[in-house]
C-alpha positions, 0 to 999 in steps of 0.5 A: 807913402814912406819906404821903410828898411829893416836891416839885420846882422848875423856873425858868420863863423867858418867852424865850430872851433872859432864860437866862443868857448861856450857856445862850442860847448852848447853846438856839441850838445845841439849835435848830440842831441839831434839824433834823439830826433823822431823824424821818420817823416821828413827825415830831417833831425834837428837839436837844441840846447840853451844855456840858462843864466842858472849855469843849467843846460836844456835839449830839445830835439824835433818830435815829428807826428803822423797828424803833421800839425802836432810835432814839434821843433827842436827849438821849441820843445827845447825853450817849453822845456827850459819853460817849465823847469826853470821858469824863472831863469834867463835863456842866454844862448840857443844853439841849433844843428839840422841834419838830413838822413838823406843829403848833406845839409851844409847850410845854416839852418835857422828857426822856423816862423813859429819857432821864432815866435816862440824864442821872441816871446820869451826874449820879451818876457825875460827883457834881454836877448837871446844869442842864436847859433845855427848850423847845418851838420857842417859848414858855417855857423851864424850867430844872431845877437838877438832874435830881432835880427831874425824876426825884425817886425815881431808880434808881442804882447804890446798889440794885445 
């Protein structure tokens, strides 16, 4: 038997004015962009907004449905939607706010798991990562350089 380790590293920033210029630009959207949320399920509100390497921005905000398995993420309809636009351009940064209509949320909020195989498949396909920027409706903000960081042992084409 071997042990094998896995570790990742996220930068951690106490407020939005200390991210880069851009990625302030694209949490504002990110923010803006979560209260389109449909979620009078979870009442849970999340936005995304990418930057695309074509200087173009695109938003997604979580679609929530009554058949609970036919919603959708913010990061998702966010990166299908960048997909299906602009299918030739590199996604450069994502950046992700989560809020609840009932608490507080003050932690940094990642993707889910079928989020984050969605954002690997198309850091794969692009051949470059994906910086990540995630956040509650306050408090820090970390930054993952890529989404290896986030899914270390990720499944791609490779297998099939």
């Amino acid at each position: 038997m071997e042990n094998i380790t896995v570790t990742t590293s996220f930068s951690s920033y106490n407020t939005v004015s200390e991210l880069p210029q851009d990625a302030q630009q694209l949490m504002a959207k990110a923010v803006e962009t979560r209260k389109n949320a449909y979620a009078p399920y979870s009442k849970f509100r999340v936005g995304a907004a990418l930057l695309l390497d074509n200087g173009k921005v695109v938003v997604g905000s979580n679609q929530e449905n009554a058949a609970y398995p036919s919603g959708l993420c913010a990061e998702r309809v966010a990166v299908f939607q960048a997909g299906a636009i602009y299918p030739d351009a590199k996604i450069l940064i994502l950046a992700i706010s989560a809020a609840a209509d009932e608490k507080v949320v003050s932690e940094p909020i990642p993707p889910c798991g079928a989020c984050r195989q969605a954002i690997a498949e198309y850091e794969f396909r692009q051949d470059s990562p994906i910086e990540i920027y995630f956040m509650g409706q306050e408090g820090k903000i970390l930054k993952s350089d890529s989404l290896k960081n986030l899914l270390p042992l990720v499944f791609d084409r490779n297998f099939l």
